[in-house]
C-alpha positions in Angstrom: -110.6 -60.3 -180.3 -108.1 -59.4 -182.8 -104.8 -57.5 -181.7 -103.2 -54.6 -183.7 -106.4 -53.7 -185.5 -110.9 -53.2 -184.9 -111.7 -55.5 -188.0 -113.7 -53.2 -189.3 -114.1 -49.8 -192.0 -116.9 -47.7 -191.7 -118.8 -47.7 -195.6 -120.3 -44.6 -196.5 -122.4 -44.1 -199.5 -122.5 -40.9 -200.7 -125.1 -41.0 -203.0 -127.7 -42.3 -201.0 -126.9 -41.2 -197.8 -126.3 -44.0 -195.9 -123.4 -46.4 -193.4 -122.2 -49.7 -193.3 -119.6 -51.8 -191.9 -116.7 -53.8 -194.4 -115.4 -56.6 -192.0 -111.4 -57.1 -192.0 -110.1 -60.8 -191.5 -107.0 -61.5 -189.7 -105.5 -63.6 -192.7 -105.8 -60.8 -195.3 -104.1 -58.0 -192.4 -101.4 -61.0 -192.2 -101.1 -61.3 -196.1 -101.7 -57.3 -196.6 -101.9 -55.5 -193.0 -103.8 -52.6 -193.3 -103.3 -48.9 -195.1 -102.2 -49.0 -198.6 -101.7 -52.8 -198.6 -105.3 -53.9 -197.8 -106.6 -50.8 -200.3 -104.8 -52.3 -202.9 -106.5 -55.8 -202.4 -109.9 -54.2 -202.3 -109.4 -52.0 -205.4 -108.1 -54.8 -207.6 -110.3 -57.0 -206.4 -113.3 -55.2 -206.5 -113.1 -51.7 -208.3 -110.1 -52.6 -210.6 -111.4 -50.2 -213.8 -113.9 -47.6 -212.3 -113.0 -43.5 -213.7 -111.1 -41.8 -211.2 -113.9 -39.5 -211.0 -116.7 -41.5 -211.2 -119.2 -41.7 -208.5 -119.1 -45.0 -208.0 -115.0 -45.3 -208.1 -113.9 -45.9 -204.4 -112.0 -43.4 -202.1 -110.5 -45.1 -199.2 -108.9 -43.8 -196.1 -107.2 -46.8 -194.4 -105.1 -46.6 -191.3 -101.7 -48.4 -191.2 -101.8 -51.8 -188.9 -99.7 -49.8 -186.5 -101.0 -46.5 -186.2 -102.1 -45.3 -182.9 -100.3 -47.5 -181.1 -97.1 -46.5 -178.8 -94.9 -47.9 -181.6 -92.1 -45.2 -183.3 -93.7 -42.5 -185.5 -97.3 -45.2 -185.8 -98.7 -42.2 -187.3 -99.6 -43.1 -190.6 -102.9 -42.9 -192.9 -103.1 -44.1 -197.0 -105.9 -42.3 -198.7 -105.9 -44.8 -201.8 -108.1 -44.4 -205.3 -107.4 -44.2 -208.7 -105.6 -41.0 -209.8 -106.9 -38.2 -211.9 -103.6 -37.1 -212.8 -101.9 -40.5 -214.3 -104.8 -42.9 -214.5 -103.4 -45.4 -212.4 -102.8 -46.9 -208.5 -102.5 -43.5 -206.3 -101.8 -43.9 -202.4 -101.3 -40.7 -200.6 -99.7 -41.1 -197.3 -100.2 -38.6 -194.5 -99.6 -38.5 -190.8 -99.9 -35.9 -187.9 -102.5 -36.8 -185.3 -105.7 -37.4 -187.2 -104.9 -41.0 -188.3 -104.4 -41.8 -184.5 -107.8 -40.2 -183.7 -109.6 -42.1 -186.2 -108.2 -45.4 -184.9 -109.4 -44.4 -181.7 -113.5 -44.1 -182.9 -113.3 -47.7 -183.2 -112.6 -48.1 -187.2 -109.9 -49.0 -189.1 -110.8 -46.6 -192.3 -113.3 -45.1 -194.4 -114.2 -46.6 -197.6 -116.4 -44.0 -199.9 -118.2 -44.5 -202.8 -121.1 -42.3 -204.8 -121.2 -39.1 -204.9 -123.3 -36.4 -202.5 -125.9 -34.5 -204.0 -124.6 -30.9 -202.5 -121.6 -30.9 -200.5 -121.2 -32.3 -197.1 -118.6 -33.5 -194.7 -118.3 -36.4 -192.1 -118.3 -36.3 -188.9 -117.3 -39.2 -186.6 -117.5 -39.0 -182.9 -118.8 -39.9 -179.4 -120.7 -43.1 -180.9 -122.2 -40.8 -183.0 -121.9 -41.0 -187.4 -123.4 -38.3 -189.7 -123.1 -36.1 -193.0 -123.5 -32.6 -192.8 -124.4 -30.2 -194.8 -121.0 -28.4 -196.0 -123.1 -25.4 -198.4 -121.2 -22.6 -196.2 -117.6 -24.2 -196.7 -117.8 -24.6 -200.1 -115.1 -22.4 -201.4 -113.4 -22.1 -198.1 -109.9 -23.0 -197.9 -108.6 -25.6 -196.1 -107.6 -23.6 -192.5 -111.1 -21.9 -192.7 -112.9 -25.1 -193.3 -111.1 -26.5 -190.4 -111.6 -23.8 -188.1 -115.2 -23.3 -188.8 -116.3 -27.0 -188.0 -114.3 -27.1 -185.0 -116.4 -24.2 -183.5 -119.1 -26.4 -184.1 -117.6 -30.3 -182.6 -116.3 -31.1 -179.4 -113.0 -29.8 -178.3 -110.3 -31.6 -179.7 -112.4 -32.7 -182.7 -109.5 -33.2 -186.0 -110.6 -32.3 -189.4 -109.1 -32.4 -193.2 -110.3 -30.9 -195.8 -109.8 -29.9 -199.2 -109.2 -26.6 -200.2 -110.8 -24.7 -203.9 -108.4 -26.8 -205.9 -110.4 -29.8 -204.6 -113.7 -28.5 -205.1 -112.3 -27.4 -208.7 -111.3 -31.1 -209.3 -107.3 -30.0 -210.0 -105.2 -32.8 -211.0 -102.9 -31.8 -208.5 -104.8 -31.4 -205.4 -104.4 -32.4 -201.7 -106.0 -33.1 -198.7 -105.3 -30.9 -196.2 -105.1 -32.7 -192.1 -105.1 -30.9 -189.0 -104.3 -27.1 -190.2 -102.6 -25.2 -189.5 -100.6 -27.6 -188.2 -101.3 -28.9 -191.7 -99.6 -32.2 -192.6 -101.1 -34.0 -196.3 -102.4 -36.5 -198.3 -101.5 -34.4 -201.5 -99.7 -36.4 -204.6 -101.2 -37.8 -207.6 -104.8 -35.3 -207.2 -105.7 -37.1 -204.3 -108.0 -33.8 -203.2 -109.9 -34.4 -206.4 -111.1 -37.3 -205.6 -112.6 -36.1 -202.5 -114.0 -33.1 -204.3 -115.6 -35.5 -207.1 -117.8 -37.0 -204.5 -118.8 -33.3 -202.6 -117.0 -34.4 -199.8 -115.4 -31.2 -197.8 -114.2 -32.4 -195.0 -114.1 -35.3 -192.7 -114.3 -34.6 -188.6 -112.9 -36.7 -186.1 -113.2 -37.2 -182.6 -112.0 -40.4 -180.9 -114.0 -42.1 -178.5 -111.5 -44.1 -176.4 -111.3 -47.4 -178.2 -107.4 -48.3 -178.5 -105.7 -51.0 -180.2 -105.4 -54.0 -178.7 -102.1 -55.2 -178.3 -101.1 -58.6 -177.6 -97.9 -58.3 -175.4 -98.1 -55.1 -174.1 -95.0 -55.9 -171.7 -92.9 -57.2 -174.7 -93.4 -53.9 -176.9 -92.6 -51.9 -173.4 -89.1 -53.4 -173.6 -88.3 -53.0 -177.1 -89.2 -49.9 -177.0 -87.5 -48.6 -174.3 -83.9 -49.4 -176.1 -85.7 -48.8 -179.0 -86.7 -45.2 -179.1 -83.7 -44.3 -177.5 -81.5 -45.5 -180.6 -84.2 -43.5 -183.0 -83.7 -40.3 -181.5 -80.1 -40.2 -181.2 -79.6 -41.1 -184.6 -82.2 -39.0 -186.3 -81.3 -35.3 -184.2 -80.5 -33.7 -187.2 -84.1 -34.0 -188.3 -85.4 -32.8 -184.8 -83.7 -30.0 -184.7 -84.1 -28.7 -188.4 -86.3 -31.1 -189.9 -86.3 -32.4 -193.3 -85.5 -29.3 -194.7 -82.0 -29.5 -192.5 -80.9 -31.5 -195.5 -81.6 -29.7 -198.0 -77.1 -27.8 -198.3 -76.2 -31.3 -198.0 -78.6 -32.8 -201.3 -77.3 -29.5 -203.5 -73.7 -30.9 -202.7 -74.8 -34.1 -203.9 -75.8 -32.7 -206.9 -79.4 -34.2 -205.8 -81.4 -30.8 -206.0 -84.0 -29.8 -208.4 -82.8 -26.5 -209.8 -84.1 -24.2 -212.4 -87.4 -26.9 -214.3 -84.2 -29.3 -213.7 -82.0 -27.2 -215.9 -79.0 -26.4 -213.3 -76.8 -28.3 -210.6 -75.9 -25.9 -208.6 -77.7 -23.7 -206.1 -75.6 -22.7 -203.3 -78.6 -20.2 -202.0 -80.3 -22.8 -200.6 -79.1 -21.9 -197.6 -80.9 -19.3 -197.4 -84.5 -21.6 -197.2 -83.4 -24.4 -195.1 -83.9 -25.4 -192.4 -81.1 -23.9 -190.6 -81.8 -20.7 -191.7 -85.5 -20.9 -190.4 -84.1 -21.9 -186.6 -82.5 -18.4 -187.0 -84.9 -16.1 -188.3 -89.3 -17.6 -188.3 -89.2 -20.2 -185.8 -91.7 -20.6 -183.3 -91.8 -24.4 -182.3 -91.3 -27.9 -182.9 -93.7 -30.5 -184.3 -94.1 -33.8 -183.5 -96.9 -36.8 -185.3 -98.6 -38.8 -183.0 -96.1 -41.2 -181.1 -93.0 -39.7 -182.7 -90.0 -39.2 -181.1 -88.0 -37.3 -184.0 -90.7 -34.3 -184.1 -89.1 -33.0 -187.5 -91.9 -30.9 -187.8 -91.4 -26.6 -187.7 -93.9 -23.8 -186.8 -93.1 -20.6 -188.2 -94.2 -17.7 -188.3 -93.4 -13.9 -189.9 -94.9 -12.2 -193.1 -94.4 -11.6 -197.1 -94.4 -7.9 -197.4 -96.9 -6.6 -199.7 -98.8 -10.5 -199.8 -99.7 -11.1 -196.0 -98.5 -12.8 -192.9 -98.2 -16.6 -192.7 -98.5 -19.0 -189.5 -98.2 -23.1 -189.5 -96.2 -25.8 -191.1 -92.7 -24.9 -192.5 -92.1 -26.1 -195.9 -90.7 -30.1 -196.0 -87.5 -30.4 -197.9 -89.5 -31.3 -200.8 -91.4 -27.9 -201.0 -87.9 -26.2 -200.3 -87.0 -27.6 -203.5 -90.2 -27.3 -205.8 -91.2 -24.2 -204.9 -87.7 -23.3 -204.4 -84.2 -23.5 -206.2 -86.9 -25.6 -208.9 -88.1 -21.8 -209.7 -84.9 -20.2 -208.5 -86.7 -18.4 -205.1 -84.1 -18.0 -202.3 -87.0 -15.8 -200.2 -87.8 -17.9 -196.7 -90.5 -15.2 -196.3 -91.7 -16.0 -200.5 -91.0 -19.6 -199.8 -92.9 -19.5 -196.6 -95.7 -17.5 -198.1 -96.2 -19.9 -201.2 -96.2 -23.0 -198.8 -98.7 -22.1 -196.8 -101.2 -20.6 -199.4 -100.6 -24.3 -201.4 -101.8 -25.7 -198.3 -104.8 -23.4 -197.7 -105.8 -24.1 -201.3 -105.1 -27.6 -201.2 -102.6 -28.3 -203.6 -99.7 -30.6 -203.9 -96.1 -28.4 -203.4 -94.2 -31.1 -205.3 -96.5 -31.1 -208.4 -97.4 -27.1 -208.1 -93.8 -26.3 -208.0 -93.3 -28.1 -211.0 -96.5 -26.5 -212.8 -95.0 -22.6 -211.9 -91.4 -24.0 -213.0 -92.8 -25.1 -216.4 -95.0 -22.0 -217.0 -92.1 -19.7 -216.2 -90.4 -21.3 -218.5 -93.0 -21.6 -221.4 -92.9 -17.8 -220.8 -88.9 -17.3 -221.0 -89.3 -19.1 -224.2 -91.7 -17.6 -225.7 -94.0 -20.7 -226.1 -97.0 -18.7 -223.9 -97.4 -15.2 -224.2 -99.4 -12.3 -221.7 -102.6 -13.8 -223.4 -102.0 -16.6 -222.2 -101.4 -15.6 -218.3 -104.0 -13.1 -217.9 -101.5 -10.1 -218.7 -98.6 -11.1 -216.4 -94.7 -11.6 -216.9 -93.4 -14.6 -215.2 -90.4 -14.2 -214.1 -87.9 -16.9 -212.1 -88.2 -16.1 -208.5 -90.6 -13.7 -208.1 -93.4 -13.7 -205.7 -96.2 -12.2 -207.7 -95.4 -14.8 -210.3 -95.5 -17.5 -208.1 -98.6 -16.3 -206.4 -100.7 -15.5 -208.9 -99.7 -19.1 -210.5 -100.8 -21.3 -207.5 -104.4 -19.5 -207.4 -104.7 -19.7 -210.9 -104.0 -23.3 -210.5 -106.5 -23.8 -207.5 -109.2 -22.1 -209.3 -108.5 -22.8 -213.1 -108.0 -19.2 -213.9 -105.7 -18.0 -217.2 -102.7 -21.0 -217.6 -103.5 -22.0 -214.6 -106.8 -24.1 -216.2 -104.3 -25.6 -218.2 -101.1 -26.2 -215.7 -104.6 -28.0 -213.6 -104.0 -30.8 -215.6 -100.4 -31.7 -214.4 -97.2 -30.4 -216.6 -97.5 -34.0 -219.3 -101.1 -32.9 -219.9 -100.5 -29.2 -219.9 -97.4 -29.8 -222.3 -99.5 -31.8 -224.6 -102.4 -29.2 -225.1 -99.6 -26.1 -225.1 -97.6 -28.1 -227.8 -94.9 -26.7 -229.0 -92.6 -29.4 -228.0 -93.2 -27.9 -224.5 -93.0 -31.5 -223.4 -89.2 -31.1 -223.2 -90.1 -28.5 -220.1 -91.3 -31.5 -217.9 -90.0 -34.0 -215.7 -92.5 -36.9 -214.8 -92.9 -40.6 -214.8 -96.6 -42.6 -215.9 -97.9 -38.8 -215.7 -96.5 -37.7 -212.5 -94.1 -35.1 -211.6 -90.7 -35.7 -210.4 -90.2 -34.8 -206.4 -87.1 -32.7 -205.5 -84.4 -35.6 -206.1 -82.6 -35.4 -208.9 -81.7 -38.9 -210.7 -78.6 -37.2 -212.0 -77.5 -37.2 -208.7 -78.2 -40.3 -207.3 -79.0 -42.6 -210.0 -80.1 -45.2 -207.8 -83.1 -42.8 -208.2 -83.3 -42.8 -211.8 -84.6 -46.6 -211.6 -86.6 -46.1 -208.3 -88.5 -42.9 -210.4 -88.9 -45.6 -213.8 -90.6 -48.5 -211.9 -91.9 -47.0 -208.9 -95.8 -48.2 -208.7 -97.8 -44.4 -208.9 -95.5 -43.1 -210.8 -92.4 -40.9 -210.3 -92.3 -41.2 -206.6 -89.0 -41.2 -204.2 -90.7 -42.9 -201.0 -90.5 -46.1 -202.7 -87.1 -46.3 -202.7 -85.6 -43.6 -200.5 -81.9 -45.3 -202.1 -80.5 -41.8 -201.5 -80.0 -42.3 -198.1 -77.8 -44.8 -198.6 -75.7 -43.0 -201.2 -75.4 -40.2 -198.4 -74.1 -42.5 -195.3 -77.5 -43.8 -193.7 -76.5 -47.1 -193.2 -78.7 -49.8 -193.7 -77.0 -52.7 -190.8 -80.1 -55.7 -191.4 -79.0 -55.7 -195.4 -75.1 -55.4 -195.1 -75.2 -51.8 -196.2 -72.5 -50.2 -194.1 -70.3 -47.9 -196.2 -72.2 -45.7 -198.9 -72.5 -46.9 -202.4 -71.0 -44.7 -205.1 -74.1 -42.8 -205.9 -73.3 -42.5 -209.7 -72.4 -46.4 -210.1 -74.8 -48.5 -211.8 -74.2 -52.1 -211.9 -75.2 -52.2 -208.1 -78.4 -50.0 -208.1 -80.8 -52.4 -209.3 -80.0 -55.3 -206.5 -80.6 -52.1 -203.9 -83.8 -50.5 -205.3 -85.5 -53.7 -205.2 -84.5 -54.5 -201.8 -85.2 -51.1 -200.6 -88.5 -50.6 -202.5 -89.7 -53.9 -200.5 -88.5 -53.0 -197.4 -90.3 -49.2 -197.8 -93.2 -51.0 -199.5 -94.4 -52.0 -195.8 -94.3 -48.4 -194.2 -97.2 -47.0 -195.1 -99.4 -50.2 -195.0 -97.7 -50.4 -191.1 -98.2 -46.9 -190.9 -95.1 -45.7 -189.9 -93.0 -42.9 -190.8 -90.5 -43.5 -194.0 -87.9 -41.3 -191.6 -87.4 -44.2 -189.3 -84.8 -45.3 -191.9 -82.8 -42.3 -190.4 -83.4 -43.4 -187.2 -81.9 -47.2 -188.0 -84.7 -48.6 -188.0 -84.9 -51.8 -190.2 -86.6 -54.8 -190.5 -85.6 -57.1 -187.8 -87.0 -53.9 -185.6 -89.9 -53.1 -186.8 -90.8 -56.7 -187.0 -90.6 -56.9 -183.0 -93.3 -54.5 -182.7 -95.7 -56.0 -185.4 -95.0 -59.2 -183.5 -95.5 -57.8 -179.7 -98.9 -55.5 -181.3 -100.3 -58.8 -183.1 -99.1 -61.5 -181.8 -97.0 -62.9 -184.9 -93.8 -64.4 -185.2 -92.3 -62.1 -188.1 -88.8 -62.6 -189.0 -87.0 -60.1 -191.4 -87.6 -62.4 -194.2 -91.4 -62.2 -193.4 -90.7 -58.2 -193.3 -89.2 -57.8 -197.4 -91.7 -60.7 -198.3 -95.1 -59.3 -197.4 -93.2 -56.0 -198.7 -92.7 -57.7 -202.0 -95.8 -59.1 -202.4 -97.5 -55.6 -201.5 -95.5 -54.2 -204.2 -96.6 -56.2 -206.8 -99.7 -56.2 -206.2 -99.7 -52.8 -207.0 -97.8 -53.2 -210.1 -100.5 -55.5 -211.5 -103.2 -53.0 -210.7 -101.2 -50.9 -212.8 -100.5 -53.7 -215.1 -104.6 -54.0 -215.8 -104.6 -50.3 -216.7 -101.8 -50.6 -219.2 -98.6 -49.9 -217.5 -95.6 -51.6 -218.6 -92.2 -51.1 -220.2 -92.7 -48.4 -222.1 -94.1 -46.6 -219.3 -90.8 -47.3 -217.0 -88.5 -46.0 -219.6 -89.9 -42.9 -220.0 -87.2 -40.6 -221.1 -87.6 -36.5 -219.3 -85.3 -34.1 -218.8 -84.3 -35.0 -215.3 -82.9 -38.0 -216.8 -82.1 -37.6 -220.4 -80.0 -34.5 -219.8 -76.6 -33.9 -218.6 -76.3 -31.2 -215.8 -74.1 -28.6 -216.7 -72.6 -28.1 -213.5 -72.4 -29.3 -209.5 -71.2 -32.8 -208.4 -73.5 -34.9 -211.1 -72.6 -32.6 -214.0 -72.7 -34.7 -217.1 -74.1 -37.9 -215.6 -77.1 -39.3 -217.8 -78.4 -42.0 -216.2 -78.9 -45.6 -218.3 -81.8 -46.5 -217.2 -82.8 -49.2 -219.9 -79.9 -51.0 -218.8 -80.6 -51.5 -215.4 -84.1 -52.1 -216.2 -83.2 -55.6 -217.2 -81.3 -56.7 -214.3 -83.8 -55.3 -211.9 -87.0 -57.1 -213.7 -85.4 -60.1 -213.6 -84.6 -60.1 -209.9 -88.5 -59.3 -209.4 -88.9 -62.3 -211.3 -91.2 -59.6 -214.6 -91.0 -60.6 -218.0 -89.3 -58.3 -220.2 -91.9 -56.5 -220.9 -92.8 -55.3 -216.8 -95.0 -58.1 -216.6 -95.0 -60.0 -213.1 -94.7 -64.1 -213.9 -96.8 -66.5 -212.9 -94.2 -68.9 -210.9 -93.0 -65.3 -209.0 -97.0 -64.4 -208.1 -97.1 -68.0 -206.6 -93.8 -67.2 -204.5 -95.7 -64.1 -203.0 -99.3 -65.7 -202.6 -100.7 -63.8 -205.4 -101.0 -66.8 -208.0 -105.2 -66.1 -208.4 -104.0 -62.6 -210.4 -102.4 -64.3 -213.0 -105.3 -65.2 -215.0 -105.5 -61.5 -215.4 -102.4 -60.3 -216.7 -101.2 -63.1 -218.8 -101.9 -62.3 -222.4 -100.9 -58.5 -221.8 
């Protein structure tokens, strides 16, 4: 019997209707674990050029080794494919309870191919596996959809979903998990590859079968000093959550403001997460086995829109649909979050579409013929309301923002392309590289694409310290010459989160490799050092990279030059600092051992155990 995972992922073929088993071995969970890691393998290895939105391209939803185990914040899901918005390696990382509840029918993911021939959803449960038919939730958003199959599973039963930008196949759309307490898979279009295959929904109701652990007495005592540590040194988050931080990242000069035009934004004060203890709360949050519980339930109403109920927005959507399009509203803020999640779309990415539209508008490159008669202005709620429907269901610009801001900039023209902020084709998060430029390198080479939880090197810069690397004292988050020795440790190091499945906000907590390698060892029975730890993380990365690499991704896709890097800030703490990223390129391929051109070498993939990929990449 093997210990920290089933050994097996439920195969479900659309097209035809019909289930199989994919068996796991122990020495590819103890080369890849599970979640994004073992995705990767199985894409490469045996979808590596299938369309995004092809029926027979895969869509896998792969639990982290970890997750439902007692284990810190072992939460964690990967839904991995190819992306319709950049073409490349997409994992969308989501946590909340329905991971743990998968774990717990006995499998250790879902691996979907074809396509249905009218829409269904899956439901897994008391021994029992089926499609059904999904005709009357077509259209439905994502709470509705949620709602409506619960009334007709067991109590308890947890469902995601996709919302009408799914079903619309939007570049930009999520998956929506447990609503309302509504916690996503969302970057990169993940949702449209769900709605490609006429998948709605997947229903899950766990049937007792736990992970086996292998010491059970041994995790007990690490994690009783453990969790301890972690929630002391992570209150901050449990008692605003993540959008707490979002005062302290505009004094960093870290906050998107403005399409990434500003540096200062001093009313964000009035959206985070402070404010919201004071004025919409309702409750806290927690993910399965978490002891931060960052998570926020509010509650109130945008006058003359509607009432709202569920998630408050992460820091993330504080900034994108935010200070990025100049809204100070917690009600408009509030509002906008939740309808992104009932229609399924990705705040980070939607935030950036309104932010470029409004702006198109301001300067006259789109006129009312273009958005169906409207005036978008910065800030205002029927501007950012009418944007994020239009997206969802292709209406006006919003059939063109559906795209992603590089694609919608390239069929607007106009040199709008000087409007966006995005990396191999996707959109910049809420971190500005101006601010921490640490980020400016984690954004160029990060393996999906403009992406800040592969890196997470702010928190350093900002006082996290990181004790099992020597990082005690912040680095100078504008100095250079030190950045690329700490995004490549820290992007191996976060490269084995999501394929554990645990929460990225551990690092707050202290949490670092010698750690979390106590519980992988007391779950499975290994005898992980911290070496082990950034190892496997390095050769997960890379991995990656060369999936990428297959697809065409290389220099020239790292460099790429947008605003959020190429222009100074006119004011706030990083006013004026333009990061050089082509100069710490260099240094950081050569400690990951790439050619010049972002090509892994051969002696480096023998170092990580991935030598039998070379034959692949070599005369790119």
């Amino acid at each position: 019997m093997p210990f920290g995972f089933h050994g097996k992922i439920l195969t479900v073929d659309l097209t035809n209707e019909k289930f199989g088993e994919m068996s796991i071995n122990e020495e590819d969970v103890r080369k890849f674990t599970l979640g994004s890691g073992l995705a990767a393998k199985i894409l490469l290895d045996e979808f590596p050029f299938t369309e995004p939105l092809a029926p027979e391209s895969p869509l896998l939803f792969l639990s982290g080794l970890l997750t439902g185990t007692n284990a810190p914040t072992a939460c964690k899901l990967s839904v991995c494919a190819r992306s319709p918005l950049t073409g490349i390696w997409n994992e969308a990382t989501v946590g909340g309870h329905w991971p743990a509840e998968l774990r717990f029918t006995g499998y250790d993911g879902i691996l979907f191919t074809g396509k249905a021939k009218k829409p269904v959803y899956l439901y897994i449960g008391e021994d029992k596996i089926e499609l059904r038919p999904a005709e009357k939730l077509w259209g439905k958003d994502t709470y509705e959809t949620a709602a409506l199959i619960q009334s007709e599973c067991p109590p308890r039963t947890l469902v995601a979903a996709i919302g009408p930008a799914g079903e619309n196949l939007v570049s930009i759309a999520a998956i929506c998990f447990d609503p309302p307490n509504a916690r996503h898979a969302a970057r990169a279009g993940i949702g449209a590859n769900m709605g490609s295959k006429n998948l709605k929904a997947i229903a899950v109701k766990g049937s007792g079968k736990k992970i086996a652990v292998a010491d059970p007495e041994k995790l007990k005592e690490h994690l009783k000093e453990d969790t301890l540590k972690i929630k002391n040194n992570a209150k901050g988050l449990s008692e605003f959550g993540t959008a707490g931080g979002a005062p302290a990242v505009e004094s960093f000069g870290d906050l998107s403001i403005k399409n990434w035009y500003l540096g200062s934004f001093p009313q964000v004060t009035e959206i985070s997460g402070q404010k919201v203890r004071e004025t919409i709360f309702v409750k806290h949050y927690a993910c399965w086995a978490c002891p931060i519980g960052c998570g926020k339930i509010v509650q109130g109403e945008l006058p003359g829109f509607g009432k709202f109920y569920g998630h408050y927005a992460e820091y993330e959507t504080v900034g994108m649909l935010g200070s990025q399009v100049l809204n100070a509203d917690l009600n408009l803020l509030s509002y906008a979050n939740e309808l992104a999640n009932r229609l399924g779309i990705d705040t980070i990415s939607g935030g950036a579409a309104v932010a470029f539209a409004i702006e198109c508008f301001e300067k006259k490159k789109i006129s009312k013929k273009d958005t169906g008669g409207m005036e978008y202005r910065w800030g205002d709620a029927t501007t950012i309301v009418s944007l994020l429907k239009d997206i969802a269901y292709r209406r006006n610009l919003g059939a063109v923002l559906a795209y992603g801001t590089k694609r919608a900039a390239e069929i607007i023209g106009k040199n709008t392309i000087e409007f966006t902020s995005t990396n191999k084709g996707l959109e910049y998060p809420a971190h500005d590289p101006r601010g921490h430029v640490g980020m400016a390198l984690n954004y160029a080479t990060a393996v999906r694409g403009a992406c800040h939880l592969e890196g997470l090197t702010y928190f350093l810069d900002r006082g996290v310290p990181a004790v099992d690397f020597g990082i005690t004292t912040p680095p100078n988050q504008f100095e250079e010459s030190d950045k690329p020795q700490i995004v490549f440790t820290m992007q191996n190091f976060f490269s084995l989160f999501n394929p554990l499945g645990l929460c990225k906000f551990l690092f707050h907590g202290q949490a670092g490799p010698k750690m979390i390698s106590n519980w992988v060892n007391a779950i499975c029975g290994w005898k992980w050092t911290m070496d082990d730890f950034q190892l496997t993380g390095e050769r997960l990365f890379n991995l990656k990279r060369i999936y990428g690499n297959l697809l065409g991704i290389s220099k020239k896709d790292d460099i790429y030059l947008s605003r959020a890097v190429a222009w100074p800030k006119p004011d706030g703490k990083a006013k004026g600092v333009v990061p050089n990223v082509a100069k710490m390129l260099a240094e950081y391929y050569r400690l990951r051992g790439w050619s010049d051109e972002g090509i892994p070498r051969k002696e480096r993939l023998q170092q990580l155990g991935l030598e039998k990929y070379y034959s692949r990449i070599e005369n790119i």
